[in-house]
mmCIF file of the N, C-alpha and C atoms, coordinates in Angstrom:
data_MODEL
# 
_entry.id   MODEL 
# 
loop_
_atom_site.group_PDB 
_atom_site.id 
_atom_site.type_symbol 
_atom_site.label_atom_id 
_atom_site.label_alt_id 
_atom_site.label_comp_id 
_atom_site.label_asym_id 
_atom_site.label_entity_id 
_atom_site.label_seq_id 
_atom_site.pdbx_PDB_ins_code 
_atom_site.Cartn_x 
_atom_site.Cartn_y 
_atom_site.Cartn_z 
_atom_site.occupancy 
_atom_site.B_iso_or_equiv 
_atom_site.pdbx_formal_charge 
_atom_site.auth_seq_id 
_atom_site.auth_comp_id 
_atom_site.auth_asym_id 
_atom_site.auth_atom_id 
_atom_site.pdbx_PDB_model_num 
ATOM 1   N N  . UNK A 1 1  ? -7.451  2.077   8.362  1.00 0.00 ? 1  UNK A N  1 
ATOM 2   C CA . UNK A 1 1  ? -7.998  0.899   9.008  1.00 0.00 ? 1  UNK A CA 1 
ATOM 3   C C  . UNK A 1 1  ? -9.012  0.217   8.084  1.00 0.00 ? 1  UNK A C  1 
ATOM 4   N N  . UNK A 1 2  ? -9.799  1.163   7.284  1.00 0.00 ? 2  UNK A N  1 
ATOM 5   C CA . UNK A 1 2  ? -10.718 0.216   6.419  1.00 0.00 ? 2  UNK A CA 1 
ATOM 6   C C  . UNK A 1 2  ? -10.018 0.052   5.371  1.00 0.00 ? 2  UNK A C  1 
ATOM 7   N N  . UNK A 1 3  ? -8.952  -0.032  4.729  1.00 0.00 ? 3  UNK A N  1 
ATOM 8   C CA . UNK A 1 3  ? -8.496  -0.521  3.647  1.00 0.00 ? 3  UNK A CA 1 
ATOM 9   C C  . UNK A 1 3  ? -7.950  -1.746  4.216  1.00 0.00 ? 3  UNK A C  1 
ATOM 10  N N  . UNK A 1 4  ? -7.071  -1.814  5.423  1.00 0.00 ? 4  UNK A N  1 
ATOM 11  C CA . UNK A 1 4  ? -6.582  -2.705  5.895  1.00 0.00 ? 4  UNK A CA 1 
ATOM 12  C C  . UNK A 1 4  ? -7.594  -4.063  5.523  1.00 0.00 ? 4  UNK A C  1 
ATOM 13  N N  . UNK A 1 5  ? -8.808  -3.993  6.898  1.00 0.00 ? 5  UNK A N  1 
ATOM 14  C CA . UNK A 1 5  ? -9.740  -4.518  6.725  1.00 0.00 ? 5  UNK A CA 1 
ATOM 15  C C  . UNK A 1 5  ? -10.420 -5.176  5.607  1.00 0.00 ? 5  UNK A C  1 
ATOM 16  N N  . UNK A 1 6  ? -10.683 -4.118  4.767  1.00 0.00 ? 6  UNK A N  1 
ATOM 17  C CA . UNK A 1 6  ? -11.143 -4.673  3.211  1.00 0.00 ? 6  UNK A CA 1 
ATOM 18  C C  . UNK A 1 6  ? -10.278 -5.820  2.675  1.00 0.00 ? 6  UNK A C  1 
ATOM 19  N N  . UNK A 1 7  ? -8.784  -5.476  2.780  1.00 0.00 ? 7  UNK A N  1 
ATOM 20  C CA . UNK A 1 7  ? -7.723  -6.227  2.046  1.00 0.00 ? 7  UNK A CA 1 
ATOM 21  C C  . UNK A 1 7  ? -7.575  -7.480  3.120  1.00 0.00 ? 7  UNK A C  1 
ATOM 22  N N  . UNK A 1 8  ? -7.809  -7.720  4.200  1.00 0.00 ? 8  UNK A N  1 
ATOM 23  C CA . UNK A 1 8  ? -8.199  -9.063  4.701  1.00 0.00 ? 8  UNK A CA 1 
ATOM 24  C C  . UNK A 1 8  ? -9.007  -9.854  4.546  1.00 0.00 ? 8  UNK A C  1 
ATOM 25  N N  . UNK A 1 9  ? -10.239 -9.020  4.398  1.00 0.00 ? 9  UNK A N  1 
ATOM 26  C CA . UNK A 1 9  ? -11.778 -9.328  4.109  1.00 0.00 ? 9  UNK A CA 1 
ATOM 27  C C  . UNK A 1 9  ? -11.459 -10.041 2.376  1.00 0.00 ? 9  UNK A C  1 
ATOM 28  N N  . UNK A 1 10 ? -10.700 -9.242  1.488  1.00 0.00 ? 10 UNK A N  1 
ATOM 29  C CA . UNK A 1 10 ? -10.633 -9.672  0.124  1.00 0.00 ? 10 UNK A CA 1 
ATOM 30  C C  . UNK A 1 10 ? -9.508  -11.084 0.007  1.00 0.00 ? 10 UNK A C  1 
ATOM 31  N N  . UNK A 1 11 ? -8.669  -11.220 0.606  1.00 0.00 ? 11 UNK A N  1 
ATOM 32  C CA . UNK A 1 11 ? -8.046  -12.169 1.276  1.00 0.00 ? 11 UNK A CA 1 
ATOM 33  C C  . UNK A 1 11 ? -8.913  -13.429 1.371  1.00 0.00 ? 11 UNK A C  1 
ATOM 34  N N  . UNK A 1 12 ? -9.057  -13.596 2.542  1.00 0.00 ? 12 UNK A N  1 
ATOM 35  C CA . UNK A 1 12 ? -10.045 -14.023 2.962  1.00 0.00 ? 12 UNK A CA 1 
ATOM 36  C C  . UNK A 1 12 ? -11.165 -15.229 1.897  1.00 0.00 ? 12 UNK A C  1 
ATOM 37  N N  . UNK A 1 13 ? -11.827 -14.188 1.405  1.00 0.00 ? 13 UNK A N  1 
ATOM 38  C CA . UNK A 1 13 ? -13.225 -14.607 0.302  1.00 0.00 ? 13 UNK A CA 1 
ATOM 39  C C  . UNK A 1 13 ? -12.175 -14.999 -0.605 1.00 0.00 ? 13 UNK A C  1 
ATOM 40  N N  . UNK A 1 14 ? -10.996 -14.169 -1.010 1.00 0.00 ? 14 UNK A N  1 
ATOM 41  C CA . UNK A 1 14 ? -9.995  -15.339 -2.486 1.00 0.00 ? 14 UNK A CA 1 
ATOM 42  C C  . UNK A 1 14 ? -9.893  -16.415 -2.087 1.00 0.00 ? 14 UNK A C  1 
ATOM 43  N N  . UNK A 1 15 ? -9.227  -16.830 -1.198 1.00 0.00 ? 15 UNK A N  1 
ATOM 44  C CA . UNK A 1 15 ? -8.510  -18.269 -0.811 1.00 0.00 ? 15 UNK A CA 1 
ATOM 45  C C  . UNK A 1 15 ? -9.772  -19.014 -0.210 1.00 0.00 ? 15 UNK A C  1 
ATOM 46  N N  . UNK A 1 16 ? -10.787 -18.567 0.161  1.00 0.00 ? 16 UNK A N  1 
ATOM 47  C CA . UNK A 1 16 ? -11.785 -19.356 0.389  1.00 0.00 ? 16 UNK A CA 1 
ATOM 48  C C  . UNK A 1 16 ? -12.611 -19.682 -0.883 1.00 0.00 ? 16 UNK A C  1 
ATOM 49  N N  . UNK A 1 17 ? -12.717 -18.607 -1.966 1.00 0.00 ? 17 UNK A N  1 
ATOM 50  C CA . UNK A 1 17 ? -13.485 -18.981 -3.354 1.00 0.00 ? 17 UNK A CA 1 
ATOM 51  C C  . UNK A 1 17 ? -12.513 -19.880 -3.581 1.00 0.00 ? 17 UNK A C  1 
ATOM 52  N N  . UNK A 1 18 ? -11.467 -20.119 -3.617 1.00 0.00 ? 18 UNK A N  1 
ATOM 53  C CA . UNK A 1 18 ? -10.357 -21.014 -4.446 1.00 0.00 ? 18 UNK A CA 1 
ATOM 54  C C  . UNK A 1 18 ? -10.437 -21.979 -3.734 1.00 0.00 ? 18 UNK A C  1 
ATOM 55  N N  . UNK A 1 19 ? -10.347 -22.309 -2.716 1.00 0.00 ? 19 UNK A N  1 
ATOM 56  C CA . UNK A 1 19 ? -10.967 -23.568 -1.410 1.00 0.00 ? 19 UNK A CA 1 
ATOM 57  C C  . UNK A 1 19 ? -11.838 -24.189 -2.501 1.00 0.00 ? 19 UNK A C  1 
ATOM 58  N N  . UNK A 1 20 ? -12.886 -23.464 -2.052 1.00 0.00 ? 20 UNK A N  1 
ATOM 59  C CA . UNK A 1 20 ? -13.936 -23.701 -2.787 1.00 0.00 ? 20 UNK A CA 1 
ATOM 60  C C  . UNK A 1 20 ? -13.957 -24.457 -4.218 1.00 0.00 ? 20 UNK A C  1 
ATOM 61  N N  . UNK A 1 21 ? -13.664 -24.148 -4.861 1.00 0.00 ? 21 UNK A N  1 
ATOM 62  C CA . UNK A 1 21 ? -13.598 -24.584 -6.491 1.00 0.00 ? 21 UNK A CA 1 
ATOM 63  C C  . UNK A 1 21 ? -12.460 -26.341 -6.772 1.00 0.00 ? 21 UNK A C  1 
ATOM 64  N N  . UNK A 1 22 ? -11.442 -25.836 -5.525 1.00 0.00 ? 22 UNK A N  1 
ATOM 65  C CA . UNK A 1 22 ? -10.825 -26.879 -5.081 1.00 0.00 ? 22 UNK A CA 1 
ATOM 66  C C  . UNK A 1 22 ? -11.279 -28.107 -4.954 1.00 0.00 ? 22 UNK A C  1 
ATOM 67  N N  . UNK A 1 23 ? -12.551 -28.151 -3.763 1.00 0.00 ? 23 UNK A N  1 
ATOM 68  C CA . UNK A 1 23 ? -13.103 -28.974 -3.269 1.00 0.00 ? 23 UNK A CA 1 
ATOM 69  C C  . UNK A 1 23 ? -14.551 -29.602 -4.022 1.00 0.00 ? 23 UNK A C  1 
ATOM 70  N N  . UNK A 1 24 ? -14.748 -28.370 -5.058 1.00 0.00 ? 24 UNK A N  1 
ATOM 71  C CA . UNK A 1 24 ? -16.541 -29.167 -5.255 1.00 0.00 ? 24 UNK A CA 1 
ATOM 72  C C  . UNK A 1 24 ? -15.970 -29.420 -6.462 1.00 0.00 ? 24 UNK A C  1 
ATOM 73  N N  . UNK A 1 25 ? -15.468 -29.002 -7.535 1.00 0.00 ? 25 UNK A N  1 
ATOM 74  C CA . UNK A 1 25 ? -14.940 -28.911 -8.984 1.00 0.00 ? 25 UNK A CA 1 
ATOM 75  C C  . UNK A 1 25 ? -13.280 -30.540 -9.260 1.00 0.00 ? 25 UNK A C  1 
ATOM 76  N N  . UNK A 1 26 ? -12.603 -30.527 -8.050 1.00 0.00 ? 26 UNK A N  1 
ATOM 77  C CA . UNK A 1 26 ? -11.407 -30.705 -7.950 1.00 0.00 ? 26 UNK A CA 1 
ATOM 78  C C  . UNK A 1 26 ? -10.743 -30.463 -8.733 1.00 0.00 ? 26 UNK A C  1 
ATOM 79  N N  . UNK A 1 27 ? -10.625 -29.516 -9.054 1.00 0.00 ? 27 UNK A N  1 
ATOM 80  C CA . UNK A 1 27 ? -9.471  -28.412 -9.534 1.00 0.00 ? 27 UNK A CA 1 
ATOM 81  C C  . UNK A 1 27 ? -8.269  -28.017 -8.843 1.00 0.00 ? 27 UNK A C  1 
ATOM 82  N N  . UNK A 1 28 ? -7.064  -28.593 -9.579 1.00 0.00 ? 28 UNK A N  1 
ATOM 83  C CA . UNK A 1 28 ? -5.778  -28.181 -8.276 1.00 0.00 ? 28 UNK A CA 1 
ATOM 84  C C  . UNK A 1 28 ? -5.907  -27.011 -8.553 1.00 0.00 ? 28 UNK A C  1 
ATOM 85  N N  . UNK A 1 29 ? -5.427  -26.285 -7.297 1.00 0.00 ? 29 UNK A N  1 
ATOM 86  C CA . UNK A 1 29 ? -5.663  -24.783 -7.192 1.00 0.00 ? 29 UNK A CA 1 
ATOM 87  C C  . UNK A 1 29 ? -4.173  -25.075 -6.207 1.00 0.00 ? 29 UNK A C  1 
ATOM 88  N N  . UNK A 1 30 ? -3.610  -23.372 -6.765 1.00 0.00 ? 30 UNK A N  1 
ATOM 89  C CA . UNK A 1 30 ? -2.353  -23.433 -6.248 1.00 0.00 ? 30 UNK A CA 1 
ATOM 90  C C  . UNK A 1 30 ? -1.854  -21.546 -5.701 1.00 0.00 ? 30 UNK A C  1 
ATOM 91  N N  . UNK A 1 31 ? -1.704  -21.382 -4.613 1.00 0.00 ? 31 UNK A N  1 
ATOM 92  C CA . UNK A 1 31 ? -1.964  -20.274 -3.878 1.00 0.00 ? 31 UNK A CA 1 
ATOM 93  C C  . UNK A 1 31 ? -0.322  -20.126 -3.830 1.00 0.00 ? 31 UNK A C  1 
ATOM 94  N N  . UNK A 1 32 ? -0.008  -18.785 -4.192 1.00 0.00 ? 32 UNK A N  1 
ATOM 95  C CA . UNK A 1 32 ? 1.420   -18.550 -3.625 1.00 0.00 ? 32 UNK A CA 1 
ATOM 96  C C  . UNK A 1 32 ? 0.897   -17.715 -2.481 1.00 0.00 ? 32 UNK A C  1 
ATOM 97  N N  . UNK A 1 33 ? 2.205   -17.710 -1.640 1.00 0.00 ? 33 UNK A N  1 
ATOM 98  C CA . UNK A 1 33 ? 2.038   -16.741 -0.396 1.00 0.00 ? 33 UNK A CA 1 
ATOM 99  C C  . UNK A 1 33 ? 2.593   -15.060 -0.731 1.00 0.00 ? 33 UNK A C  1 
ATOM 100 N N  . UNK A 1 34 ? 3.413   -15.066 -2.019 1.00 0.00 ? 34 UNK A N  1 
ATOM 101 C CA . UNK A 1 34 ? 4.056   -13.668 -2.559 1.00 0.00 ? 34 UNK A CA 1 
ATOM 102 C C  . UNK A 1 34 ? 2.299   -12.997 -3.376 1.00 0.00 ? 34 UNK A C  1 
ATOM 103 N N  . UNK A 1 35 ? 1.869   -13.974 -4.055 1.00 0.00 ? 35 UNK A N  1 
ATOM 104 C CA . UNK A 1 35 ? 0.408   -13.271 -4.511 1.00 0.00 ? 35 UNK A CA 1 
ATOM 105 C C  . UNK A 1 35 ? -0.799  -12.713 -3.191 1.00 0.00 ? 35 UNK A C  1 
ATOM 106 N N  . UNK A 1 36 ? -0.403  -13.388 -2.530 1.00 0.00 ? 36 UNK A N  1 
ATOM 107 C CA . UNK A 1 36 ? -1.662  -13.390 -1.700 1.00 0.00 ? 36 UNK A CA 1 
ATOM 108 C C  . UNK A 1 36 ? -0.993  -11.717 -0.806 1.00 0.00 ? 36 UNK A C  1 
ATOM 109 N N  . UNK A 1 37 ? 0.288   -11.900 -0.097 1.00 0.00 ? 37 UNK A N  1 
ATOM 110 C CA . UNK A 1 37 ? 0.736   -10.725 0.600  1.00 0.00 ? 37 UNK A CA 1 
ATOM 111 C C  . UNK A 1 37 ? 0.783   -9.320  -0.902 1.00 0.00 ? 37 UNK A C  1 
ATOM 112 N N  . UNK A 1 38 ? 0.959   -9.465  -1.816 1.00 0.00 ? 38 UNK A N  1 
ATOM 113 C CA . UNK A 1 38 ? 1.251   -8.607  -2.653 1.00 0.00 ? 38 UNK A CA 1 
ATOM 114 C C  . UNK A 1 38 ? -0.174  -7.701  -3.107 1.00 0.00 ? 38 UNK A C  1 
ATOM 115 N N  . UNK A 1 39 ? -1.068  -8.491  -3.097 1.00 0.00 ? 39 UNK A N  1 
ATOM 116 C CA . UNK A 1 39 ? -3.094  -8.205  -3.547 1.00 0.00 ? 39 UNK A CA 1 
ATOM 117 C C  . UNK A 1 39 ? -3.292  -7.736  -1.972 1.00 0.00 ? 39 UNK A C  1 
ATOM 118 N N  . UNK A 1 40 ? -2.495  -7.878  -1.346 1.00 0.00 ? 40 UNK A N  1 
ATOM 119 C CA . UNK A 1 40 ? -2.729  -7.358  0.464  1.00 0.00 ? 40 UNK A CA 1 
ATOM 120 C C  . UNK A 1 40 ? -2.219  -5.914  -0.009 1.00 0.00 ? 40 UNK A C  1 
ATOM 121 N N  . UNK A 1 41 ? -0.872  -5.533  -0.119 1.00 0.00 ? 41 UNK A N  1 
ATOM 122 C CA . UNK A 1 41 ? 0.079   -4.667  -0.040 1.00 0.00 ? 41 UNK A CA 1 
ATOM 123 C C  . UNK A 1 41 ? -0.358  -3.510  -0.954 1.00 0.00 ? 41 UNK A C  1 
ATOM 124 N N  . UNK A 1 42 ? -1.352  -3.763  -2.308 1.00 0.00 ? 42 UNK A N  1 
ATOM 125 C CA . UNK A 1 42 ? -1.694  -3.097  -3.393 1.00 0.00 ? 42 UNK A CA 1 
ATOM 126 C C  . UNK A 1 42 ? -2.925  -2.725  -2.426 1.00 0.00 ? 42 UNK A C  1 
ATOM 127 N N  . UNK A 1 43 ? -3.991  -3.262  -1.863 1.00 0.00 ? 43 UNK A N  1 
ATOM 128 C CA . UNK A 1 43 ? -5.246  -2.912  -1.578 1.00 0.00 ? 43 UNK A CA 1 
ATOM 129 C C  . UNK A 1 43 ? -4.820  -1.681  -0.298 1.00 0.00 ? 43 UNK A C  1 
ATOM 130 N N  . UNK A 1 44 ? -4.049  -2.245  0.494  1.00 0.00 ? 44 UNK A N  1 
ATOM 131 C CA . UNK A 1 44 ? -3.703  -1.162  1.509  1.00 0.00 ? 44 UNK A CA 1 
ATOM 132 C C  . UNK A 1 44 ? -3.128  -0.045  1.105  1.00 0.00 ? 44 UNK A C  1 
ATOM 133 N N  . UNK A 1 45 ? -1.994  0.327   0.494  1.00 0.00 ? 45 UNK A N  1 
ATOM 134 C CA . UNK A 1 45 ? -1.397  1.614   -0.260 1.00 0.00 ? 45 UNK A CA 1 
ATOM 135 C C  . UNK A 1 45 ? -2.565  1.823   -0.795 1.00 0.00 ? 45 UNK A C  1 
ATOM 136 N N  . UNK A 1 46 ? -3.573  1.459   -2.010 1.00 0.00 ? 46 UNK A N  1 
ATOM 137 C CA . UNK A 1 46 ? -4.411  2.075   -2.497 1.00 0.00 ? 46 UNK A CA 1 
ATOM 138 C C  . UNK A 1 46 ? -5.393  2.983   -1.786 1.00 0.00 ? 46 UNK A C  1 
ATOM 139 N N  . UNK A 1 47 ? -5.711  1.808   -0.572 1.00 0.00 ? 47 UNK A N  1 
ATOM 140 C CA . UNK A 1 47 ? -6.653  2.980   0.733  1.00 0.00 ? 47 UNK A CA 1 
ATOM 141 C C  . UNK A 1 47 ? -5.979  3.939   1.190  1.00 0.00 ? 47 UNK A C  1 
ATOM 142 N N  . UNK A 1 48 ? -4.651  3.549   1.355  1.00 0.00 ? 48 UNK A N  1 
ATOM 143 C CA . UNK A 1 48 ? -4.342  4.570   2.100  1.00 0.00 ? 48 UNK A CA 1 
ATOM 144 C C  . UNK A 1 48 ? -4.152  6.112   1.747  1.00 0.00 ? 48 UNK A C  1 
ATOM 145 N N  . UNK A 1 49 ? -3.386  6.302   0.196  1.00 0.00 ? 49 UNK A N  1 
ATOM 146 C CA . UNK A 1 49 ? -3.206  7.139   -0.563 1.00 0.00 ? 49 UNK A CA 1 
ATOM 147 C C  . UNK A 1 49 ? -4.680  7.673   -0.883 1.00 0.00 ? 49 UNK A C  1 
ATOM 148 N N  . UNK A 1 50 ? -5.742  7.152   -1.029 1.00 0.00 ? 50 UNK A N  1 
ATOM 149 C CA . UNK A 1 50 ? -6.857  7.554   -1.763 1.00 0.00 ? 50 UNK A CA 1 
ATOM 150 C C  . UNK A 1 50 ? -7.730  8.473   -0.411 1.00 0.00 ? 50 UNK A C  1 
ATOM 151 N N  . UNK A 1 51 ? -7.580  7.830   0.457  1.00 0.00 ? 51 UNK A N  1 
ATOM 152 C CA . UNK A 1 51 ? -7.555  8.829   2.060  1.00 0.00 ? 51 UNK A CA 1 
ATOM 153 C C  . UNK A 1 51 ? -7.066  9.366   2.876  1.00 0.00 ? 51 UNK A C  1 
ATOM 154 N N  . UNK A 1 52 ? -5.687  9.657   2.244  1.00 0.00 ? 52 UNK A N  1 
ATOM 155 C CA . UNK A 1 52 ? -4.999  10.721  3.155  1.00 0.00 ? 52 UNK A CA 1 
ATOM 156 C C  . UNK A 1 52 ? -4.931  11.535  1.912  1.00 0.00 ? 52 UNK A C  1 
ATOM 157 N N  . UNK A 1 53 ? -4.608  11.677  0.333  1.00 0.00 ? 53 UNK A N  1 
ATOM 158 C CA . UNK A 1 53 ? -4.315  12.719  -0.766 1.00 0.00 ? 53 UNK A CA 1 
ATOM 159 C C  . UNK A 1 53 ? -5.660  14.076  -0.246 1.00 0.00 ? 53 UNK A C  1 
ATOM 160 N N  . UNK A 1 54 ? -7.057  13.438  -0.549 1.00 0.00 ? 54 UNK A N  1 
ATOM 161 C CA . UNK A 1 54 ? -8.180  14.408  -0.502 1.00 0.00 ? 54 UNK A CA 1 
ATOM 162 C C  . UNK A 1 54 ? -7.939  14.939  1.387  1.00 0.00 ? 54 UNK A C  1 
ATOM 163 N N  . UNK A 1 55 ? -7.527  14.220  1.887  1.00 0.00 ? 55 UNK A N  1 
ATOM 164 C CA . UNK A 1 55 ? -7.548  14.601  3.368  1.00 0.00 ? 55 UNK A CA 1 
ATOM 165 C C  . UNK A 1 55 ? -6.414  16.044  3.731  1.00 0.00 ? 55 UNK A C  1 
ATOM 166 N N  . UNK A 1 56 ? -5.297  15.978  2.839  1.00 0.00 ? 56 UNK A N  1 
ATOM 167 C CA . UNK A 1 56 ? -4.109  16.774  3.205  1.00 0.00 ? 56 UNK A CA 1 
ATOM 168 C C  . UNK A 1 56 ? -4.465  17.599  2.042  1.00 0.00 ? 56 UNK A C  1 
ATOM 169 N N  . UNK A 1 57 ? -5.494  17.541  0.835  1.00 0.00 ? 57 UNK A N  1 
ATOM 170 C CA . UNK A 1 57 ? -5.480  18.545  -0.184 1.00 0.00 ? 57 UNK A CA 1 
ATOM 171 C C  . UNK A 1 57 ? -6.547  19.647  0.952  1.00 0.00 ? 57 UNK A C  1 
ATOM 172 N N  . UNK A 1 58 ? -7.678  19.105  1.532  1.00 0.00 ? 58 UNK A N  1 
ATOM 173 C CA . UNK A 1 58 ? -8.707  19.759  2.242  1.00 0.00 ? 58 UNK A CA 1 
ATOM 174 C C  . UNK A 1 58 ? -8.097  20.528  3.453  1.00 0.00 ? 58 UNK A C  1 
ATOM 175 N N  . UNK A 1 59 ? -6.629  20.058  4.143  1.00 0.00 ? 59 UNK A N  1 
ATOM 176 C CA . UNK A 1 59 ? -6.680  21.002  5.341  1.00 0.00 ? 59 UNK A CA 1 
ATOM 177 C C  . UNK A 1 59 ? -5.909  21.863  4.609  1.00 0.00 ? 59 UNK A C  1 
ATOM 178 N N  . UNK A 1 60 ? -5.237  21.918  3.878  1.00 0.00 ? 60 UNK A N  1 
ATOM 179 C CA . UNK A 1 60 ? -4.537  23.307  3.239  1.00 0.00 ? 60 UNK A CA 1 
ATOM 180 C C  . UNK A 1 60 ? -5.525  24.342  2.997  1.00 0.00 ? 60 UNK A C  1 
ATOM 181 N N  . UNK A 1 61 ? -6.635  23.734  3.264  1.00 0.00 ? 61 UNK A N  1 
ATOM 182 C CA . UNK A 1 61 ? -7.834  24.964  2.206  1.00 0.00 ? 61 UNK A CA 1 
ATOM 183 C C  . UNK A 1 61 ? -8.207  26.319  3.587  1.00 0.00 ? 61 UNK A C  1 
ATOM 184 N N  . UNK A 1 62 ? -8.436  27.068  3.397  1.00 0.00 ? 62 UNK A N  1 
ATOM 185 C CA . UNK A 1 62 ? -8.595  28.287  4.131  1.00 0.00 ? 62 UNK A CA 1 
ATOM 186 C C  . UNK A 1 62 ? -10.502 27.762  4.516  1.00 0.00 ? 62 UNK A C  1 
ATOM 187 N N  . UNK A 1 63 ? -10.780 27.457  5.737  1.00 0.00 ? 63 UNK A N  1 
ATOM 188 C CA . UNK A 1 63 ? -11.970 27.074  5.689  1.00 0.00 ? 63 UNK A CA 1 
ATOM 189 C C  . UNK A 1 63 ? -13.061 28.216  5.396  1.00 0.00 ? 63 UNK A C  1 
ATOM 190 N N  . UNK A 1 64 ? -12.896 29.818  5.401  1.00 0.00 ? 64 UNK A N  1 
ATOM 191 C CA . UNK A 1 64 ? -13.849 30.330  4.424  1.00 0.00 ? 64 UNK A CA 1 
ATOM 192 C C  . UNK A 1 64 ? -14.111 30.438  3.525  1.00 0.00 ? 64 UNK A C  1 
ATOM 193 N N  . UNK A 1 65 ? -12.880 30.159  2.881  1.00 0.00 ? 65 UNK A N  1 
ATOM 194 C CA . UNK A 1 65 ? -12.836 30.249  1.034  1.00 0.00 ? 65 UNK A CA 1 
ATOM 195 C C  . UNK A 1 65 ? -13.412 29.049  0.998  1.00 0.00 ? 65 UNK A C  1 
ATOM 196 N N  . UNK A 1 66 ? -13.168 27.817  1.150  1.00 0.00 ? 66 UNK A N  1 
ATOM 197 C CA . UNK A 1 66 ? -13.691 26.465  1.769  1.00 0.00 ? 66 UNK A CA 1 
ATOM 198 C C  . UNK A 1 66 ? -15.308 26.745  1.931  1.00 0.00 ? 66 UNK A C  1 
ATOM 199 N N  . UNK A 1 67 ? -15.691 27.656  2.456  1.00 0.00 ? 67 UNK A N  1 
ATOM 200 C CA . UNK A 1 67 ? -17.555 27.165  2.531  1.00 0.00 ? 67 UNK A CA 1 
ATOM 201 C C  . UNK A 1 67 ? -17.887 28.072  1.989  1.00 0.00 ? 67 UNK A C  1 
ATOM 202 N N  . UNK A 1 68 ? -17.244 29.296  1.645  1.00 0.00 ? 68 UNK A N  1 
ATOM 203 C CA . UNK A 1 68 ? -17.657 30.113  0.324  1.00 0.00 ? 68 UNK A CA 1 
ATOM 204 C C  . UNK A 1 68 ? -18.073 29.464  -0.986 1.00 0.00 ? 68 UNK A C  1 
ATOM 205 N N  . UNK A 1 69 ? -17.196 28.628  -0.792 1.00 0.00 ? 69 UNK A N  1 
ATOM 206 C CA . UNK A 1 69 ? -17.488 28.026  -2.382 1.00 0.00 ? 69 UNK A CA 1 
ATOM 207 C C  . UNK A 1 69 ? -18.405 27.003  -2.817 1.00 0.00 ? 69 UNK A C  1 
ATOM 208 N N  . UNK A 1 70 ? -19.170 26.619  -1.723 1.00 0.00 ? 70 UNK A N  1 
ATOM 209 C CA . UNK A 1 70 ? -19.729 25.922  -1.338 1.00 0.00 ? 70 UNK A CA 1 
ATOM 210 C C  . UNK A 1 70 ? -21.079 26.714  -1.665 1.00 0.00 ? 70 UNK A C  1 
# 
């Protein structure tokens, strides 16, 4: 859910910085919809993998050996 989030949130602030630069600079600015879903699609797999890998490496662990080592 927070990668999701993030990758809307990053969404979001792009096409609005590019708004932006659009409007005060007039700079054509030109947005595909394959870039914008694709910088979506990379940010979400990235959360997701990066919080479920340490999540499924940790329940395999025997939780005494686990706070033994600790």
């Amino acid at each position: 859910m927070i990668s999701v989030t993030g990758g809307l949130i990053g969404v979001l602030l792009g096409v609005g910085a590019s708004m932006a630069v659009k409007f005060l600079a007039n700079w054509p600015i030109s947005i595909e919809a394959w870039t914008v879903a694709l910088s979506f699609i990379v940010c979400t797999i990235t959360g997701i993998f990066f919080g479920w890998y340490p999540a499924k490496k940790a329940a395999n662990l025997d939780p005494i050996e686990a706070l033994r080592y600790e």
